[in-house]
C-alpha positions as CSV (number, residue, x, y, z in Angstrom):
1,X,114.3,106.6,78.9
2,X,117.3,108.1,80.4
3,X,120.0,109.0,78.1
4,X,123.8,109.5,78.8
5,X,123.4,112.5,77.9
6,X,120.8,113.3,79.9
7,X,122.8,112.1,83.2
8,X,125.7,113.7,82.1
9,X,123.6,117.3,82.1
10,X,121.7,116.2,85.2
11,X,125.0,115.1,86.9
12,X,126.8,118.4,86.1
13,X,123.7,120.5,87.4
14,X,123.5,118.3,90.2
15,X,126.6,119.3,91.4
16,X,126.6,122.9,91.1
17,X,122.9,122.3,92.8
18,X,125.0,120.4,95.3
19,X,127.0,122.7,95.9
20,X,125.0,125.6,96.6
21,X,122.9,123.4,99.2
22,X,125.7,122.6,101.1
23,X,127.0,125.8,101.6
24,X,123.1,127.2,102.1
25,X,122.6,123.9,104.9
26,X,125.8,124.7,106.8
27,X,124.4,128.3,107.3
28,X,121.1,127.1,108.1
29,X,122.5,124.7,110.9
30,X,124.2,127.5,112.3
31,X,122.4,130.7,112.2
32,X,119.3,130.5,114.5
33,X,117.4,132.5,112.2
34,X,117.2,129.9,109.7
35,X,117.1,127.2,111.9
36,X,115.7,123.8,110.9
37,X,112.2,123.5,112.8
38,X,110.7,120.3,111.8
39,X,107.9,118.8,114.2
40,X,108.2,115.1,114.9
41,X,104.7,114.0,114.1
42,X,105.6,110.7,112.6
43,X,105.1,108.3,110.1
44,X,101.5,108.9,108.8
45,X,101.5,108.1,105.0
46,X,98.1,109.1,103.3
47,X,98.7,106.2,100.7
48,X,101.7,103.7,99.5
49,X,104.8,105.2,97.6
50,X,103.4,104.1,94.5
51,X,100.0,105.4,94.9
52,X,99.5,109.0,93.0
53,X,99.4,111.2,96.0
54,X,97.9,115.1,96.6
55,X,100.1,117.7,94.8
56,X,102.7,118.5,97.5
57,X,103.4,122.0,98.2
58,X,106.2,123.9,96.2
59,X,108.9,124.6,98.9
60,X,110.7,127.7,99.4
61,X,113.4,127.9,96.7
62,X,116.1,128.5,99.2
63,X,115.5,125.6,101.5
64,X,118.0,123.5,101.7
65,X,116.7,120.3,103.3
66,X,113.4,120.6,100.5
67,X,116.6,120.7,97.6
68,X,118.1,117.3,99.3
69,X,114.8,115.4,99.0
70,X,114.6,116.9,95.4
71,X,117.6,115.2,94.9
72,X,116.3,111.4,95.9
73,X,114.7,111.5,92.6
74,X,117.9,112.6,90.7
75,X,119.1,110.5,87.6
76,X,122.4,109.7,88.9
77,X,122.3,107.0,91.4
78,X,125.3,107.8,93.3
79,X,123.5,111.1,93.8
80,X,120.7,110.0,95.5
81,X,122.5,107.6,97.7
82,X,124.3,110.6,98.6
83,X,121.1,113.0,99.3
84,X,119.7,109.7,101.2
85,X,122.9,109.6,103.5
86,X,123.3,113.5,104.6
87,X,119.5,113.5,105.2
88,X,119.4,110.5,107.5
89,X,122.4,112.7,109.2
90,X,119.8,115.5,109.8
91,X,117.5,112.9,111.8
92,X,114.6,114.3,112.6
93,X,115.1,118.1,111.5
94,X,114.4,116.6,108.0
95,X,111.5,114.7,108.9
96,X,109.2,117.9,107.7
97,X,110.3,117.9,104.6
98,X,110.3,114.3,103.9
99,X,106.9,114.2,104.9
100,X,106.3,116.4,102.1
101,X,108.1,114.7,99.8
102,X,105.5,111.5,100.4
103,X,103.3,113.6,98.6
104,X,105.6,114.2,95.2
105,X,104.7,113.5,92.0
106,X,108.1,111.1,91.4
107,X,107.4,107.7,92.7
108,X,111.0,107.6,93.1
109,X,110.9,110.3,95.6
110,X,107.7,109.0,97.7
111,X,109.5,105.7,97.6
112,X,112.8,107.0,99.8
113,X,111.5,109.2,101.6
114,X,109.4,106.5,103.3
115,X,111.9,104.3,104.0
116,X,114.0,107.3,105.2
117,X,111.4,107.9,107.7
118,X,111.4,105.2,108.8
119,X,114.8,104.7,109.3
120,X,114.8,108.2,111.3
121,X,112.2,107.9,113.6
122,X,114.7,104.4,114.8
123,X,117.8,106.3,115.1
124,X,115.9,109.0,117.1
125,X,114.3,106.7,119.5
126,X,117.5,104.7,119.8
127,X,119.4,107.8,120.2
128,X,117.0,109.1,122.8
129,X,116.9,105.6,124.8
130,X,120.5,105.8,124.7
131,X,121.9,109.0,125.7
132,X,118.5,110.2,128.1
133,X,119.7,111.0,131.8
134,X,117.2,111.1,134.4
135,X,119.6,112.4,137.1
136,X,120.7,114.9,134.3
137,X,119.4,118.2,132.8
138,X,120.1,117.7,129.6
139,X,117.0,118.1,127.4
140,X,116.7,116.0,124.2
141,X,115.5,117.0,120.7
142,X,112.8,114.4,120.2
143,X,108.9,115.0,120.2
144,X,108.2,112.5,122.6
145,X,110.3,113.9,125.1
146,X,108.7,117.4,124.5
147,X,105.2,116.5,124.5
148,X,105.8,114.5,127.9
149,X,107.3,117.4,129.4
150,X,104.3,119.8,128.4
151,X,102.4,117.5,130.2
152,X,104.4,115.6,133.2
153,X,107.4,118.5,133.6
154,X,111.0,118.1,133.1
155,X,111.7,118.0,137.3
156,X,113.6,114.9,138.7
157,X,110.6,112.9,139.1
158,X,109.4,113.5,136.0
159,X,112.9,112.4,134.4
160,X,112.6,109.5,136.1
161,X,109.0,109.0,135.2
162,X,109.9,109.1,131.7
163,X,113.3,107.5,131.9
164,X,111.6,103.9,132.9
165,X,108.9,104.5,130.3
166,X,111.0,104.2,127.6
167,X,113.2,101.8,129.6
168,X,110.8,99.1,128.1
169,X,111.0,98.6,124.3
170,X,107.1,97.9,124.5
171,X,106.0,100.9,126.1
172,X,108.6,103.1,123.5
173,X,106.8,101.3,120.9
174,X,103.9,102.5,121.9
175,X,104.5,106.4,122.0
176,X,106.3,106.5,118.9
177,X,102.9,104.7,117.4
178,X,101.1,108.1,118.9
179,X,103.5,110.1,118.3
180,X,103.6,109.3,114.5
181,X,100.1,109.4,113.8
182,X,98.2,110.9,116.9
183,X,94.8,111.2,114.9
184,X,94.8,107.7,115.4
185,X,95.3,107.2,118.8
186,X,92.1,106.8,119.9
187,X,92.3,103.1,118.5
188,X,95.6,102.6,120.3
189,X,94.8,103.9,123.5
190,X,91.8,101.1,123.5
191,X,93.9,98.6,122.5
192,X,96.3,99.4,124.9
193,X,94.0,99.3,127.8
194,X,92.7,95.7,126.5
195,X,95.9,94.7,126.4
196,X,96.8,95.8,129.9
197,X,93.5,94.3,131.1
198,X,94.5,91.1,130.3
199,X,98.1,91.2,132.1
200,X,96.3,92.4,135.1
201,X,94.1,89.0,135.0
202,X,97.0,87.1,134.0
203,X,98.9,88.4,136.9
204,X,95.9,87.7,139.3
205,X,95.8,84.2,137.6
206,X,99.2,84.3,139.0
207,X,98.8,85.0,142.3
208,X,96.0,82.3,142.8
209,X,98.3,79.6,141.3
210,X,100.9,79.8,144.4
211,X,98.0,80.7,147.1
212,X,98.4,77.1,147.8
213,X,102.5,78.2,148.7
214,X,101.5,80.3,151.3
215,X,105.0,81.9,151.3
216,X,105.2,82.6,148.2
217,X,101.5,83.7,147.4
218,X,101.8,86.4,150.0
219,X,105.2,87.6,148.8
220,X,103.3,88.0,145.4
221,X,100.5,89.4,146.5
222,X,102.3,92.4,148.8
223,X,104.7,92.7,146.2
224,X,107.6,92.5,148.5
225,X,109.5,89.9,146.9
226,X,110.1,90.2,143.5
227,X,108.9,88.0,140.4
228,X,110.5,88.6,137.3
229,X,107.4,87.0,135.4
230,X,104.9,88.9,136.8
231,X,102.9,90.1,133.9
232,X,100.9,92.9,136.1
233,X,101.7,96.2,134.8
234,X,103.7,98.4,136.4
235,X,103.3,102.3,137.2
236,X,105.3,103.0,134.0
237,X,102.3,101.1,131.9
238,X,99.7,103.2,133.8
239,X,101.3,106.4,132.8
240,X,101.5,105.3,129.3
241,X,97.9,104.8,129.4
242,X,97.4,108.2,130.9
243,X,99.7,110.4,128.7
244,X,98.0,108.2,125.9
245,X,94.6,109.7,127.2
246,X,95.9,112.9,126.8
247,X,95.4,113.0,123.0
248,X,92.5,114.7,121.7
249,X,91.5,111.6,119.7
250,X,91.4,109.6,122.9
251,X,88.2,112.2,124.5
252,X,85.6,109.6,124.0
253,X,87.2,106.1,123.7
254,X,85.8,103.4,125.3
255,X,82.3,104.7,125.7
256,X,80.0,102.9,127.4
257,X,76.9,103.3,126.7
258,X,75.4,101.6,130.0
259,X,78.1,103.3,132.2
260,X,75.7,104.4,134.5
261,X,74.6,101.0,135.2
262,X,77.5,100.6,136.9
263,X,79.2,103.6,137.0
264,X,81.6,104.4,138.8
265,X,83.0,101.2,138.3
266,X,84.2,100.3,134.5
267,X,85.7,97.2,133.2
268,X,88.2,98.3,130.9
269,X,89.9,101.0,131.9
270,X,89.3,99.9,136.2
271,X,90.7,97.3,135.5
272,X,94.2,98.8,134.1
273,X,94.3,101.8,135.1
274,X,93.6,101.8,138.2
275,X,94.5,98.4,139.6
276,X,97.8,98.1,142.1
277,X,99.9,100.0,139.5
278,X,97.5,103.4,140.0
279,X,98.3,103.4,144.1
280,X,101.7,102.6,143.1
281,X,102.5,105.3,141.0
282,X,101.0,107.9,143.4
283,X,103.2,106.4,146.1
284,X,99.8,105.8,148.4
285,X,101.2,101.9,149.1
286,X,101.9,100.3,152.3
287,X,104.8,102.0,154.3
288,X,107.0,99.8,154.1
289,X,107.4,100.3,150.2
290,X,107.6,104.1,150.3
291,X,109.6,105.3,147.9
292,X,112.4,107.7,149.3
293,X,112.0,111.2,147.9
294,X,114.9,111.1,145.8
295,X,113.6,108.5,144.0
296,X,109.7,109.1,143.8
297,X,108.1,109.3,140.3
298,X,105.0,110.5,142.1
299,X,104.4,114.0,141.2
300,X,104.7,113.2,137.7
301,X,102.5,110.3,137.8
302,X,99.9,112.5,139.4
303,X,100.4,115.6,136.0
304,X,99.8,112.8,133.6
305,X,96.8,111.0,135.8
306,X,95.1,115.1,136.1
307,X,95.5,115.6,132.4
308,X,93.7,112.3,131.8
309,X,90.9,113.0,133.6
310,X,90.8,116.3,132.2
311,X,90.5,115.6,128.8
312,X,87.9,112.8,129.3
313,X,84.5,113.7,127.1
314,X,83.3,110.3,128.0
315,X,81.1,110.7,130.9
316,X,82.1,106.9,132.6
317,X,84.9,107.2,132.6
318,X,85.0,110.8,134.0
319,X,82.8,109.3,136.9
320,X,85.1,106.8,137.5
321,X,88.2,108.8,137.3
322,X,86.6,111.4,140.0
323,X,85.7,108.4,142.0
324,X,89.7,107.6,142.8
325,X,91.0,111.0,142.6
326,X,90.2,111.7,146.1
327,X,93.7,111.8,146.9
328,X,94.5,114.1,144.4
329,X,94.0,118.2,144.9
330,X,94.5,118.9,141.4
331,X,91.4,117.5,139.6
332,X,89.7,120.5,141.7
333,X,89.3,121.8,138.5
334,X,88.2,119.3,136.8
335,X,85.4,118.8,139.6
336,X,84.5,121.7,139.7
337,X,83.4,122.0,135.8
338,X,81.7,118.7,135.8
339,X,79.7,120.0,138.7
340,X,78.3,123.0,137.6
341,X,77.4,122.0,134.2
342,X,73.7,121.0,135.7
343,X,73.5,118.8,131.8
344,X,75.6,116.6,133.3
345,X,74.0,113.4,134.5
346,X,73.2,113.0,138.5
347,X,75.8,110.0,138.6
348,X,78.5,112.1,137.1
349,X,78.4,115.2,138.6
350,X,78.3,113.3,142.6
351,X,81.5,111.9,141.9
352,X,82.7,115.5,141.6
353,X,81.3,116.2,145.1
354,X,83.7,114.6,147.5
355,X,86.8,116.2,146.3
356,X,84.7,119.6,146.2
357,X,84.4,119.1,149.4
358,X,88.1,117.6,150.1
359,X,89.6,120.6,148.6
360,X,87.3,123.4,147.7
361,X,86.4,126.4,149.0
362,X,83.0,128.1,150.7
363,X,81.6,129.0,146.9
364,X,81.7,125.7,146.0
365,X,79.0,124.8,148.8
366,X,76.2,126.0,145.9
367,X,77.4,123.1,143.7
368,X,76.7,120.9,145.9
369,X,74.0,122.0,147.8
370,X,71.9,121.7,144.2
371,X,72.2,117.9,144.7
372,X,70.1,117.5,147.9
373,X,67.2,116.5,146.3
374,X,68.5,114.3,144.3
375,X,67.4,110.8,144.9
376,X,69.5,109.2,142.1
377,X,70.7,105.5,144.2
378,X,74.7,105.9,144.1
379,X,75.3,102.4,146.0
380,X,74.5,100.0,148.5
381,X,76.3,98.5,151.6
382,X,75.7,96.3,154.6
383,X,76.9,98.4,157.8
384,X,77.6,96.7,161.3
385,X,78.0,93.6,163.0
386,X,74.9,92.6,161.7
387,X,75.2,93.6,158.0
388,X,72.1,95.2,158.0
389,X,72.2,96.5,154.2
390,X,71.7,100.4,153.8
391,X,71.0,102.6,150.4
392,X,72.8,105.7,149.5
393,X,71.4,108.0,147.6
394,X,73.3,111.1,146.0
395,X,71.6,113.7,148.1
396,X,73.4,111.6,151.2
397,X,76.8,112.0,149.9
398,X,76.0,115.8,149.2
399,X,74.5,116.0,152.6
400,X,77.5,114.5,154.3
401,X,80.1,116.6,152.3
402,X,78.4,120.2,153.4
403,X,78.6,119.1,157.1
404,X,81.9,117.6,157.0
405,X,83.1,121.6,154.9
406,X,81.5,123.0,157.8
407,X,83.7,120.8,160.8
408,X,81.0,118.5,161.7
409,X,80.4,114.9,161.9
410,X,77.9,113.3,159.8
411,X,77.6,111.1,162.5
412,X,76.3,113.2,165.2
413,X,72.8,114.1,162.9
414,X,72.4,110.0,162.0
415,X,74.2,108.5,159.8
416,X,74.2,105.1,160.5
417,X,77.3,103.6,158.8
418,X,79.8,105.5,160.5
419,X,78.7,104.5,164.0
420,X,81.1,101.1,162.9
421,X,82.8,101.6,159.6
422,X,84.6,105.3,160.3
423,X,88.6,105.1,161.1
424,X,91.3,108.6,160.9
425,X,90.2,111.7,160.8
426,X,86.8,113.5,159.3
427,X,87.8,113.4,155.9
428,X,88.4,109.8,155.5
429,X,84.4,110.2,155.6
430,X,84.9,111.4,151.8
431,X,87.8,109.7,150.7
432,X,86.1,106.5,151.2
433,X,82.5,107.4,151.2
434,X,81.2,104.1,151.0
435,X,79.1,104.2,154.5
436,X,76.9,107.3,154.2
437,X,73.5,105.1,153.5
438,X,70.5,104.7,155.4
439,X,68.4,101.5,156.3
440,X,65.4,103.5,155.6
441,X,63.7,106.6,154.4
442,X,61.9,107.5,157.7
443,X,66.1,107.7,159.2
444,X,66.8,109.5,156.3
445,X,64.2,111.9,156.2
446,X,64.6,112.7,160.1
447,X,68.7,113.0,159.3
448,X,68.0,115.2,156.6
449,X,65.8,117.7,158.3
450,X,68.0,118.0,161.2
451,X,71.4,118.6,159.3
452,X,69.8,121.2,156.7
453,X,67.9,122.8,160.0
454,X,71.6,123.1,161.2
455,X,73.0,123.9,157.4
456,X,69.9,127.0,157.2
457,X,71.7,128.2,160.7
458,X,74.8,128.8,159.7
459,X,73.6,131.5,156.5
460,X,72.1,133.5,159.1
């Protein structure tokens, strides 16, 4: 039990203690040297404030923000109401210390610092929503804006990016949920890209319900008239899901493990990530809803998409990110290290081909020329007037992709497909390499020969 006497020493220490922190805290806000670095990383609690935790760490006897939190288990009430108030006035430069204090041995302590954790991390987002300018340069003091910048940059798209991300309460919602406890976001980046599945079905539901209204079905479906209620995410959601991705507890989620079954097309993550809101964000839509340059998001869009892919370790979905990155120079990379690692499987490393070819260079022939024996069936197609339905194997995209790095026509040594299905200029042959099967392995074999006779030329 507490005494009177007790609180009367315990108040009188308190405020010499008090007053020695206050003078030590306005020099540490000051001085750069002892400046308050605290990393936002959120509200992961080992255990309830009740719950005996770890032994925290002794803190350095002159920090000043470690002496406040000290002070939320004092005796005297009004003094650690007052310690509760000045460190909700730090915001988040005392959310290091707090953290620590979760793990003191006064349940008192654990107990406040929770709630005062909580209580932070709302101000900060509020504050951030609030006073964020993305036609300013401003740059805010909050994790989430730091890691996005690492990742998407801090230009004028990327301000923009970022400024209708957090526009939504639902989307904020969900980066403070990563940014608080990011071992964790593996299970939040699935459950995000279920939950975006389903709006994009609801939104097709949509659609089909005023197909009837021809009008209005077609308005919906071009997107050039608006609808409020349309549930179909938006480019802001599909960045989410991306800068999500980029978490290193996100490298295998959503593993399939039938992927090449039907790689490289995935339920899931197809489904969200790269539905209307994918060729949206990279600003690839019809012309008449081109964004004007001083208003495109698209660059950033594009950082956050070639960080996903990067930090895939789940081979479907690296396929099937490859597989619509043709438009996009920088997952060369990328394609070129799922390529060469021959332990990759056949399906994986031939969606890396066709942006080898798009956008490498002469050494990265070898990559692909190591792939023209391989037999592995990538898809099927009906070509022509008559449909007549033709096989592609992966040593026919490889094929294709050394003749079209050289300047030539796939076409001209018998391809079938393209005689019909070929429109724009030779590289739309990769970009959309759906048409570079053969009815038959006699008119494959005799293609074959012919464009590695030609191929064998050219080394000599």
């Amino acid at each position: 039990m507490r005494g009177a006497a007790g609180s009367v020493a315990t108040g009188a220490a308190a405020a010499v203690v008090k007053g020695m922190l206050f003078d030590q805290l306005r020099v540490a806000l000051l001085t750069t040297s002892l400046c308050l670095t605290v990393v936002c990383c959120g509200l992961a609690m080992t255990g309830a404030p009740d719950t005996p935790p770890e032994k925290a760490a002794a803190p350095a006897a002159d920090d000043p923000v470690a002496a406040l939190v000290k002070l939320l288990g004092s005796a005297d009430f009004a003094e650690r109401e007052a310690a509760a108030k000045d460190l909700r006035e730090l915001g988040i430069r005392a959310e290091s210390a707090l953290r620590t204090g979760l793990r003191s041995e006064d349940p008192e302590v654990r107990a406040r610092a929770t709630q005062l954790l909580a209580v932070i991390r709302k101000d900060a987002l509020g504050t951030l929503v609030k006073t964020f300018d993305p036609a300013g340069e401003g740059e805010p003091d909050h994790p989430i804006w730091k890691r996005f910048k690492s990742i998407a940059g801090s230009d004028a798209p990327a301000r923009r990016l970022f400024a209708e991300i957090i526009r939504d309460p639902r989307r904020l919602q969900v980066l403070d949920r990563a940014e608080a406890d990011p071992d964790k976001t593996g299970d939040l980046y699935e459950q995000y890209v279920r939950q975006m599945r389903e709006r994009v079905h609801s939104g097709m539901n949509r659609v089909n319900t005023f197909y009837l209204d021809h009008k209005r079905g077609a308005r919906l479906w071009y997107g050039i008239g608006p609808d409020p209620d349309d549930p179909t995410p938006k480019p802001a959601d599909a960045a989410v899901g991306f800068y999500l991705g980029t978490f290193p507890a996100t490298a295998k989620a959503l593993l399939h493990a039938q992927w090449e079954q039907c790689s490289p097309h995935l339920n899931g993550e197809e489904t969200f990530l790269f539905y209307n809101a994918f060729s949206q964000g990279l600003d690839l839509h019809l012309p008449h809803r081109s964004t004007p340059a001083d208003a495109t998001t698209a660059p950033a869009f594009r950082r956050l998409f070639v960080a996903w892919l990067a930090g895939r370790r789940n081979p479907g979905s690296i396929a099937m990110g490859l597989a619509h990155a043709r438009e996009i120079a920088e997952v060369l990379p990328t394609a070129r290290a799922v390529a060469a690692d021959f332990k990759n499987p056949v399906k994986l490393r031939i969606e890396a081909v066709p942006i080898l070819g798009l956008y490498g260079e002469a050494k990265d022939e070898r990559l692909i020329a190591a792939l023209l024996e391989a037999e592995t069936l990538i898809g099927q197609n009906n070509y022509g007037p008559a449909q007549k339905e033709a096989k592609m194997q992966a040593r026919d995209l490889a094929l294709a992709t050394l003749l079209v790095m050289r300047g030539q026509d796939p076409a001209a040594f018998g391809f079938p497909g393209l005689e019909f299905h070929r429109v724009g200029p030779l590289e739309t042959t990769l970009r959309s390499a759906t048409y570079l099967g053969f009815y038959d392995d006699d008119s494959r074999r005799a293609t074959h020969k012919k464009a590695r006779a030609w191929l064998a030329e050219q080394k000599k």
